[in-house]
C-alpha positions as CSV (number, residue, x, y, z in Angstrom):
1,X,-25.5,5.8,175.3
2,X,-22.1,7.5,176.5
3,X,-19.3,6.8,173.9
4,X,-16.7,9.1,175.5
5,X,-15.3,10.0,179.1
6,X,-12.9,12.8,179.9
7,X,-11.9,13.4,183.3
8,X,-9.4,16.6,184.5
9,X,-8.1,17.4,187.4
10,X,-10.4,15.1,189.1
11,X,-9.3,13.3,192.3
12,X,-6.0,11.1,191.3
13,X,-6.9,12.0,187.0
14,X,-4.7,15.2,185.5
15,X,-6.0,13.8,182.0
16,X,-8.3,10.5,181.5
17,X,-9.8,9.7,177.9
18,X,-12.1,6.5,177.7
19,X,-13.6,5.6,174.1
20,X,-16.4,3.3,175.3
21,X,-17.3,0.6,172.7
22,X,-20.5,-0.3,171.7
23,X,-20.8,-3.3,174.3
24,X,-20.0,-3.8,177.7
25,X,-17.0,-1.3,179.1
26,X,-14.8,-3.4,181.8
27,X,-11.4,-1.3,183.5
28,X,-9.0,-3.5,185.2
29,X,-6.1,-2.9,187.0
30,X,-4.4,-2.5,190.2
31,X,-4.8,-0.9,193.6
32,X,-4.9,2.3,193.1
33,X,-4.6,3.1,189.9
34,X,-8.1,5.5,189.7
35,X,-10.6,2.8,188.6
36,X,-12.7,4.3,191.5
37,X,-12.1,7.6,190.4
38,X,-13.6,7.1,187.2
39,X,-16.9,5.8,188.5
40,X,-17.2,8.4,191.2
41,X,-16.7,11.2,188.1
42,X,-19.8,9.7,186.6
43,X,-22.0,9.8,189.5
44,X,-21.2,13.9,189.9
45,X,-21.8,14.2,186.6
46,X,-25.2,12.3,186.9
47,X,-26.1,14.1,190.9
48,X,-24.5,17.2,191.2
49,X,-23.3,17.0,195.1
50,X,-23.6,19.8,196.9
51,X,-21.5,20.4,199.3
52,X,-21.3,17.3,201.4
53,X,-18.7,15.4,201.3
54,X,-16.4,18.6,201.0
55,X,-16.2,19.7,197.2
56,X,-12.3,20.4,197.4
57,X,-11.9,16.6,197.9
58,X,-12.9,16.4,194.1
59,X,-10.4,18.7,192.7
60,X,-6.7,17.5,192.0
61,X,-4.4,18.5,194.4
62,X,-2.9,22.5,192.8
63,X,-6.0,22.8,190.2
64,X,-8.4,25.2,190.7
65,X,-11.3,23.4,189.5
66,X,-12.3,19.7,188.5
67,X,-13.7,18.7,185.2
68,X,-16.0,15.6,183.9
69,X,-17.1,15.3,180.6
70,X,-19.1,13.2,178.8
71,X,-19.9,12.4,174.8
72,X,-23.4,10.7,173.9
73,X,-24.0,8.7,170.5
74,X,-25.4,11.6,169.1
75,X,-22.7,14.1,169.4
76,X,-24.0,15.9,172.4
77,X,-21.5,16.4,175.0
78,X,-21.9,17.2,178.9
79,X,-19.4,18.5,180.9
80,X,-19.7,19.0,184.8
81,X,-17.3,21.8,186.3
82,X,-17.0,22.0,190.2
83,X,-15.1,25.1,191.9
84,X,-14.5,25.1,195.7
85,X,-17.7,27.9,195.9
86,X,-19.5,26.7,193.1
87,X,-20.2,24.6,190.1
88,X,-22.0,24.6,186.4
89,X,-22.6,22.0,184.0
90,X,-21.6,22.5,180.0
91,X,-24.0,21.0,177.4
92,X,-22.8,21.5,173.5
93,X,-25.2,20.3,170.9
94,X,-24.1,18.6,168.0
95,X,-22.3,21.4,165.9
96,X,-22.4,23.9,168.0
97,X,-19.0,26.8,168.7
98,X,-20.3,27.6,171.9
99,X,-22.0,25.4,174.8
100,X,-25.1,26.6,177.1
101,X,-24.5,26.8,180.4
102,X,-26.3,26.0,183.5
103,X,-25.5,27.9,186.8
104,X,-27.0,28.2,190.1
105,X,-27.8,24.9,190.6
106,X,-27.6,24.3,194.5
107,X,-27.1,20.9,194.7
108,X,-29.8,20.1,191.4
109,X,-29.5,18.5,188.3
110,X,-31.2,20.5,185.1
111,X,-34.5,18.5,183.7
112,X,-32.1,19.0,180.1
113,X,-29.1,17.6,181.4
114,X,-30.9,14.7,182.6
115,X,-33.0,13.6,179.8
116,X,-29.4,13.6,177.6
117,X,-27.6,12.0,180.3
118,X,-30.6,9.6,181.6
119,X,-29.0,8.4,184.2
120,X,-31.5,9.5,186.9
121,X,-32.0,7.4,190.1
122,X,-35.4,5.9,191.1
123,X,-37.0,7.5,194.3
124,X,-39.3,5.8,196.7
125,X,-42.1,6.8,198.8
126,X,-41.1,5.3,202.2
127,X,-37.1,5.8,202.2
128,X,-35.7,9.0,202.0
129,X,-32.5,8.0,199.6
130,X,-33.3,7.4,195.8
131,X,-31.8,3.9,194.2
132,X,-29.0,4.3,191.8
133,X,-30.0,1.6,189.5
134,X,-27.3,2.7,187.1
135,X,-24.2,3.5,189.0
136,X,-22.5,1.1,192.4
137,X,-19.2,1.5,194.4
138,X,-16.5,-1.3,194.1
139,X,-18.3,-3.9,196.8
140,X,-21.6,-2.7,196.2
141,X,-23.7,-4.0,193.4
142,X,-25.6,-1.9,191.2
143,X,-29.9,-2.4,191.3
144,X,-30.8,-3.4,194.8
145,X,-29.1,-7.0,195.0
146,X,-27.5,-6.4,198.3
147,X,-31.0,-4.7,199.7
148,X,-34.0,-5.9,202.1
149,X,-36.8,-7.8,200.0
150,X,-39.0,-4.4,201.3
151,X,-36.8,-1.9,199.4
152,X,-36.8,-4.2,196.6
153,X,-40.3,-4.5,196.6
154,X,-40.7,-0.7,196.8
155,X,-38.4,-0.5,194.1
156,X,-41.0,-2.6,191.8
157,X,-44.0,-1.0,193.0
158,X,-42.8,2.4,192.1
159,X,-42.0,1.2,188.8
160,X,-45.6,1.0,187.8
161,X,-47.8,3.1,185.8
162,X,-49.3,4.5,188.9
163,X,-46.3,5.1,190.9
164,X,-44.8,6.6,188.3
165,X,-48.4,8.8,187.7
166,X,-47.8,9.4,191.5
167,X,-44.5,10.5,190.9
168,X,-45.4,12.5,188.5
169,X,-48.5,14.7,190.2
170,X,-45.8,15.0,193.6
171,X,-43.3,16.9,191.0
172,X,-46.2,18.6,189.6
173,X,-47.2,20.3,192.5
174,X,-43.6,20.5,194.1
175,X,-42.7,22.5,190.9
176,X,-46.3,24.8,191.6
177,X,-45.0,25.2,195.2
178,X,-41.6,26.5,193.9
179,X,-43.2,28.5,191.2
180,X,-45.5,30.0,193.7
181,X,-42.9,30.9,196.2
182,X,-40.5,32.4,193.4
183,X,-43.7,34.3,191.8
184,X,-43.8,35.4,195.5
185,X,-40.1,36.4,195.6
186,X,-40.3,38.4,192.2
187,X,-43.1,40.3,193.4
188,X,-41.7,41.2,196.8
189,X,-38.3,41.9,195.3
190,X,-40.5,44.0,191.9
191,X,-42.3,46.1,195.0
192,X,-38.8,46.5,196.9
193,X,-37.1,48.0,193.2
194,X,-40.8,50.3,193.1
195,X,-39.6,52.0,196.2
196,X,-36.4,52.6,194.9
197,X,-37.7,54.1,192.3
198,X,-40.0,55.9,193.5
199,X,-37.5,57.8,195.6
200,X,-35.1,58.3,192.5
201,X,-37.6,60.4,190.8
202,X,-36.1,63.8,191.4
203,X,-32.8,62.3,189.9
204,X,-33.5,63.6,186.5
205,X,-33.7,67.8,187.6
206,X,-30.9,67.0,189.9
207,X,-29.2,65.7,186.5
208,X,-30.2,68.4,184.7
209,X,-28.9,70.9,187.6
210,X,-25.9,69.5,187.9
211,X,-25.2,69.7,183.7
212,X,-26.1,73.4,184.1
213,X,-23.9,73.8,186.9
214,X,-20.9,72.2,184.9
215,X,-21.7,74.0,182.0
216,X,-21.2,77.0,184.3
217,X,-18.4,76.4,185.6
218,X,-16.9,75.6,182.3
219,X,-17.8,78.8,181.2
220,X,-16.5,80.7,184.4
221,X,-13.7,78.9,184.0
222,X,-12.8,79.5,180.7
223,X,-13.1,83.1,181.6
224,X,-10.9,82.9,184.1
225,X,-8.0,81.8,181.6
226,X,-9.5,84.6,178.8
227,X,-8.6,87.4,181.9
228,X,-4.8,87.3,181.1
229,X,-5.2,87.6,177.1
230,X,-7.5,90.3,177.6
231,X,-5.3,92.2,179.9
232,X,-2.1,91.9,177.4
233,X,-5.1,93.1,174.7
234,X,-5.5,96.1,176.8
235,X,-2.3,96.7,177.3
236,X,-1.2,96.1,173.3
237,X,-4.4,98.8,173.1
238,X,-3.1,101.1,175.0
239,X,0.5,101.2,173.4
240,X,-1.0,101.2,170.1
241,X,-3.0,104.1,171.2
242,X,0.7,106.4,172.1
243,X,2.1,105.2,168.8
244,X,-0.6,106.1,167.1
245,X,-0.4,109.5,168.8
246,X,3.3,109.3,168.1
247,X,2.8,108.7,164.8
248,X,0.4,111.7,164.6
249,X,2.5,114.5,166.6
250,X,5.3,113.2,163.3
251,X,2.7,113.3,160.5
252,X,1.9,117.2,161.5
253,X,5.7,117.9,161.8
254,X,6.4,116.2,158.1
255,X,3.2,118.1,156.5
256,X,5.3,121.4,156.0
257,X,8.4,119.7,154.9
258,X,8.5,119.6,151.1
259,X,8.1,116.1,149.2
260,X,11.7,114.3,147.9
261,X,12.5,114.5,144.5
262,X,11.7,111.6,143.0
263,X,14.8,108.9,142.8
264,X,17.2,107.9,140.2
265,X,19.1,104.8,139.0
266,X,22.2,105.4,140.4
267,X,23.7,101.8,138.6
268,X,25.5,103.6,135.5
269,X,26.8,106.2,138.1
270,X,28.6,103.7,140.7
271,X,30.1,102.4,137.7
272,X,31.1,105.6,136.2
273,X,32.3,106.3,139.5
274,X,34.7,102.8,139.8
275,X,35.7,103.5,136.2
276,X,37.0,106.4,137.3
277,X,38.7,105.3,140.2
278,X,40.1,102.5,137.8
279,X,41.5,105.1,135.4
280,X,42.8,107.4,138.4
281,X,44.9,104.6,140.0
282,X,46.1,102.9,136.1
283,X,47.2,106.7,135.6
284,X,49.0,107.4,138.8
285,X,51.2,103.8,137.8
286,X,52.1,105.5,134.3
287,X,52.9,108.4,135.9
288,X,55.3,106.2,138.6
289,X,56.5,104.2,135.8
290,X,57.6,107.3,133.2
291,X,59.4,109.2,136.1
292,X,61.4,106.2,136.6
293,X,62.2,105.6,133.3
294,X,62.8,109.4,132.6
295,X,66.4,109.3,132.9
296,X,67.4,105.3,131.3
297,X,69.1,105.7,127.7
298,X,67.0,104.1,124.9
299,X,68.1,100.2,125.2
300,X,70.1,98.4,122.3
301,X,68.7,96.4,119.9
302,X,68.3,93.0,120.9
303,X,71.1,90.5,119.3
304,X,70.9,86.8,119.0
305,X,72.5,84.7,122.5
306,X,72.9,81.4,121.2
307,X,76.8,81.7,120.6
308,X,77.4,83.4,123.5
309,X,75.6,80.5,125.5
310,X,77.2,77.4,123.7
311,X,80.5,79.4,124.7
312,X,79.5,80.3,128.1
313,X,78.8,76.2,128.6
314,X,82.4,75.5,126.8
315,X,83.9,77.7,128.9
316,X,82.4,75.8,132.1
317,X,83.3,72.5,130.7
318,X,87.1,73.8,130.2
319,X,86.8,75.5,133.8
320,X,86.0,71.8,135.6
321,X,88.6,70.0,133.4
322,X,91.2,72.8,134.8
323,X,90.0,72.3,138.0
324,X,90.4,68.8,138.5
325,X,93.6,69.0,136.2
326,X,94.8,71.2,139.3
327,X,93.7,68.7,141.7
328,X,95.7,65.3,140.3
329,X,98.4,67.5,140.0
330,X,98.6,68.7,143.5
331,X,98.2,64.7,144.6
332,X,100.8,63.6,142.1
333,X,103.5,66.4,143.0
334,X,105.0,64.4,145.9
335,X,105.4,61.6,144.1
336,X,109.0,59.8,142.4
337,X,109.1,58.4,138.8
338,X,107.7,55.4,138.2
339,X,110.7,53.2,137.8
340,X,110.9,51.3,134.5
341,X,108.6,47.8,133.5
342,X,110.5,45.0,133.2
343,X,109.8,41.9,131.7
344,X,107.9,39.3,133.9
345,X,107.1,36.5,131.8
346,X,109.8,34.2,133.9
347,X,108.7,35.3,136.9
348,X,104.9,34.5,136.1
349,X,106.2,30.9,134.9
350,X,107.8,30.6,138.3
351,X,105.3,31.7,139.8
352,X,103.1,28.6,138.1
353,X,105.8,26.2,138.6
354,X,105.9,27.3,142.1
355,X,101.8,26.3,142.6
356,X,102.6,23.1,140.9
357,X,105.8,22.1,143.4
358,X,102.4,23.2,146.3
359,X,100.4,21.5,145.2
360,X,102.6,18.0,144.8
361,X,104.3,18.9,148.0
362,X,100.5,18.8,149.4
363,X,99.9,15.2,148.0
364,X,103.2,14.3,149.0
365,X,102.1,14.9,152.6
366,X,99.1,13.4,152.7
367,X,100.9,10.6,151.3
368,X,103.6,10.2,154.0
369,X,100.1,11.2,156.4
370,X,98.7,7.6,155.2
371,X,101.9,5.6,154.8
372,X,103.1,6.6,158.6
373,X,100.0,4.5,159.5
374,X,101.1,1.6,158.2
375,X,102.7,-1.4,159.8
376,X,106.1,-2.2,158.5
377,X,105.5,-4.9,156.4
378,X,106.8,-8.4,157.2
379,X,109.6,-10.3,156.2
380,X,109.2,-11.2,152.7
381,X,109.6,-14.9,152.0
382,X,112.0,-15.5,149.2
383,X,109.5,-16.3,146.2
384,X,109.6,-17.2,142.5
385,X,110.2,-13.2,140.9
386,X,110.0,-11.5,143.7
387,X,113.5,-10.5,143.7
388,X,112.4,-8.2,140.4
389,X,109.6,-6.9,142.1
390,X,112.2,-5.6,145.1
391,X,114.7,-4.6,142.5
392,X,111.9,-2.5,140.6
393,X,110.7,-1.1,144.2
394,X,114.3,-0.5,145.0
395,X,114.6,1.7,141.6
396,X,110.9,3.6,142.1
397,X,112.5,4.6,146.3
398,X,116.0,6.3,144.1
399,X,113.6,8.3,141.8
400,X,111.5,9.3,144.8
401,X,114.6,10.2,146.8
402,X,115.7,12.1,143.6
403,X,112.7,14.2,143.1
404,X,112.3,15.2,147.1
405,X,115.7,16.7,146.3
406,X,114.3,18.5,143.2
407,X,111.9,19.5,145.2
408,X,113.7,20.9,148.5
409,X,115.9,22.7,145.4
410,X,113.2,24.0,144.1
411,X,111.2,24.8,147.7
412,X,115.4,26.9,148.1
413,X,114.5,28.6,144.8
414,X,111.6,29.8,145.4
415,X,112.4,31.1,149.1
416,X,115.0,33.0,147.3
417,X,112.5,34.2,144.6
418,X,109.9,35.3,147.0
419,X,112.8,36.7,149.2
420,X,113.5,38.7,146.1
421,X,110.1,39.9,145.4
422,X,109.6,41.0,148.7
423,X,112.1,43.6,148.5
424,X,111.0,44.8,144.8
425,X,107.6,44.8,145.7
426,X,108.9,47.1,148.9
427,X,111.1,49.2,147.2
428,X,108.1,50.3,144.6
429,X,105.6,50.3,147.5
430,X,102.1,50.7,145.6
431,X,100.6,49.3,142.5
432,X,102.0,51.0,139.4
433,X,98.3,50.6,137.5
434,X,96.3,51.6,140.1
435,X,98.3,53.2,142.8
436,X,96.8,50.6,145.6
437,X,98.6,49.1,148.3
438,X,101.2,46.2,146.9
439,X,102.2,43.3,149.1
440,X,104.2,39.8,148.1
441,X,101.2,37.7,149.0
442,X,98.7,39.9,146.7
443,X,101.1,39.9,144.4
444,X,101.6,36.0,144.3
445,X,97.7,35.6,144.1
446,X,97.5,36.8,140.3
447,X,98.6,40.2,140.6
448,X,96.9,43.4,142.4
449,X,93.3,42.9,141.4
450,X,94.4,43.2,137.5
451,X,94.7,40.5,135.2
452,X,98.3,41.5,134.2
C-alpha cells in the first residue's frame, strides 16, 4: 500500500508531497490546479512509457529531468527518473544509504519494481492493450465499467486459474525466446571480442620493444646531456695536467735553494719596537720642553690671592659707583637750584574746599536741571497757615540767594588760586621729587603721582 507521493519537476509540480492515510485518498480542487498531474505521475511510475507521447512533455518547463517517487507501508521507496534520452527507476530498501538502480529499460517495467509497486495491469488474449484496473483518467472509470460486455468478459476469463496458468507458460517461453536470442547475442558478440584478440597477440613483444626502445633512448639521451660535463672534465684535466707540470718545473728550481730558518715570535719584539718609538717621541718633548725653559728665571714662590681678589672686587664696586657718580652729575650740571619748599597745608585745604564747592555746584545744577521742568505753580489760594509756609519759603530763597553768592565768591577764589598755581607750577617747570613733567591739572589731582 503506497503511504507517500513525491512528485518534482513533473508536468505543472516543482515540489508535491502527499501523506496518503490509511483509507481512501480523495484530491479536490479546481481547474487546473495538477489533480491530473498527480494521477498521470503514478501511471509512469507503474508503466514506464517509452517514448510515445514525447518524454519532454513530462519534465517541468527549465528542469532537466522529471522525478516520481513513491513510499510503501514497509519503508521501501521507488522512485521513477525520466531524462529527454533516457530513464531509470530508484528502489531503496528499508534502511538502506544507497538505492539500486535499474537502467536500460526500453520502455519495461523490472519484475522487482513491480512486485513492490503491484500495480501491474491485466492483459488479454484477444486485445492488444492491457486493462488498468488500478489507475483511470478524470472521465474514465477505473476496472472496465465504461467497456463492451466482451472485454469485460475477457477481463473475467483471464482472471482464472487457467488464464492466469496461460499467462504464465506465454511469459515463460517469451522469457526462453529472449534468453535464447541474448545467449545468441553474447556468443556472437564473445566470438567478435576472440578476433580481436586473437589479432592483439603480438601486442605484448611490441610492448616489450617499445620499453627497450624507451629505455634506450633514455640512456642515449642522458648521454647526450653527460657530453658537456665530460668535455669541461677534460678540459679541468688538461689544465690540471700544465699546473701540475708547473708545479714541477718550480719544485726542481726550489730543490737547491736552502730551507728557511725556522720562525720566531715576533709579539715581544713589535712591542719592544712601539716602546721604543713611545720613548723616542716622550724624549724628543722633554728635549722641546727644557730648551724652552732653558732661559726662564726660577719662578717665585707662590703667595696667597685672596686679599688681592676681595680688593680687586672693591675696587670694581668703587669704579661703577664713580662711574655713575660721573653720569648724574653730567645730567644734573645744567640744572638751577631747587628753589625753597614752602608750606602747603592751606593750599591743600583749598584745594579740598575747592572739590567740595564742585561737587555742590554739580547738585546744584542738576537741581536747577529738574526744577526748569517744572510748571510754575498756580496761584495759591489764601489758606489757613499758609501765609507761614510762604514766609518760611520766602526766608529758605534769601539763604539760597546768599550761598550762590558764597559760591560765585568762592568759584572767583579759586580762579584766582588756580591762576596762581599755574604760574608757580610754570615757573618750577618739573616735579621737585621726581623730576617729571608738572602741570596745574596733575597737580590739582593729588599731586604728581606722590602722596605728598
Amino acid at each position: 500500500m503506497i503511504t507517500k507521493i513525491i512528485i518534482d519537476n513533473f508536468m505543472a509540480h516543482e515540489h508535491t508531497e502527499l501523506a496518503l492515510g490509511p483509507g481512501v485518498t480523495i484530491l479536490t480542487g479546481s481547474n487546473n490546479t495538477g489533480k491530473s498531474a498527480v494521477v498521470e505521475a503514478l501511471r509512469c511510475l507503474a508503466t514506464n512509457p517509452a517514448r510515445s507521447p514525447n518524454p519532454a512533455l513530462y519534465i517541468r518547463h527549465g528542469a532537466k529531468e522529471a522525478r516520481v517517487e513513491v513510499e510503501v507501508d514497509d519503508g521501501t521507496r521507488v522512485a521513477w527518473v525520466r531524462t529527454k534520452r533516457w530513464a531509470k527507476y530508484e528502489v531503496w530498501a528499508p534502511g538502506a544509504e544507497e538505492p539500486e538502480e535499474y537502467h536500460k529499460l526500453q520502455g519495461r517495467v523490472p519484475e522487482d519494481v513491480a512486485k513492490i509497486l503491484r500495480l501491474d495491469q491485466v492483459e488479454l488474449e484477444t486485445r492488444k492493450d492491457s486493462v488498468d484496473v488500478h489507475l483511470g483518467n478524470q472521465r474514465d472509470p477505473v476496472f472496465l465499467l465504461n467497456q463492451p460486455d466482451s472485454v469485460m468478459a475477457e477481463f473475467f476469463a483471464a482472471s482464472t486459474e487457467s488464464a492466469h496458468l496461460l499467462a504464465m507458460q506465454n511469459a515463460l517461453k517469451i522469457r526462453v525466446r529472449d534468453a535464447k536470442r541474448e545467449e545468441r547475442g553474447l556468443d556472437e558478440q564473445a566470438g567478435r571480442i576472440g578476433s580481436d584478440l586473437d589479432r592483439l597477440v603480438p601486442l605484448p613483444d611490441i610492448t616489450l620493444r617499445m620499453d627497450e626502445a624507451e629505455n634506450l633512448e633514455r640512456a642515449a639521451t642522458a648521454l647526450e646531456q653527460a657530453i658537456p660535463a665530460l668535455e669541461a672534465g677534460l678540459a679541468e684535466h688538461r689544465t690540471l695536467i700544465a699546473a701540475l707540470d708547473r708545479e714541477r718545473a718550480a719544485s726542481a728550481v726550489l730543490e737547491a735553494i736552502q730551507p728557511p730558518p725556522s720562525v720566531q715570535d715576533v709579539d715581544r719584539l713589535k712591542q719592544y719596537i712601539a716602546s721604543m718609538g713611545t720613548v723616542s717621541a716622550q724624549r724628543d718633548r722633554a728635549t722641546r720642553t727644557a730648551g724652552a725653559l732653558a732661559g726662564l728665571d726660577t719662578p717665585p714662590e707662590a703667595a696667597d690671592t685672596g686679599p688681592l681678589r676681595h680688593l680687586l672686587r672693591d675696587l670694581a664696586l668703587t669704579g661703577a659707583t664713580l662711574h655713575r657718580a660721573s653720569i648724574h652729575q653730567t645730567a644734573l650740571a645744567g640744572l638751577t637750584t631747587p628753589p625753597d619748599r614752602e608750606d602747603t597745608a592751606r593750599l591743600a585745604g583749598m584745594v579740598d574746599e575747592l572739590y567740595v564747592l564742585r561737587t555742590r555746584n554739580k547738585r546744584l545744577t542738576r537741581l536747577e536741571a529738574a526744577l526748569g521742568k517744572i510748571a510754575e505753580p498756580p496761584v495759591p489760594v489764601p489758606l489757613v497757615g499758609l501765609g507761614g509756609t510762604v514766609t518760611e519759603l520766602a526766608g529758605l530763597t534769601n539763604k539760597i540767594s546768599a550761598r550762590r553768592a558764597e559760591l560765585d565768591g568762592l568759584e572767583t577764589d579759586l580762579r584766582s588760586v588756580v591762576v596762581a598755581m599755574d604760574e608757580r607750577i610754570r615757573a618750577v617747570g618739573c616735579c621737585p621729587v621726581c623730576g617729571g613733567d608738572l602741570t596745574t591739572d596733575s597737580f590739582l589731582d593729588h599731586g604728581c603721582g606722590h602722596d605728598t
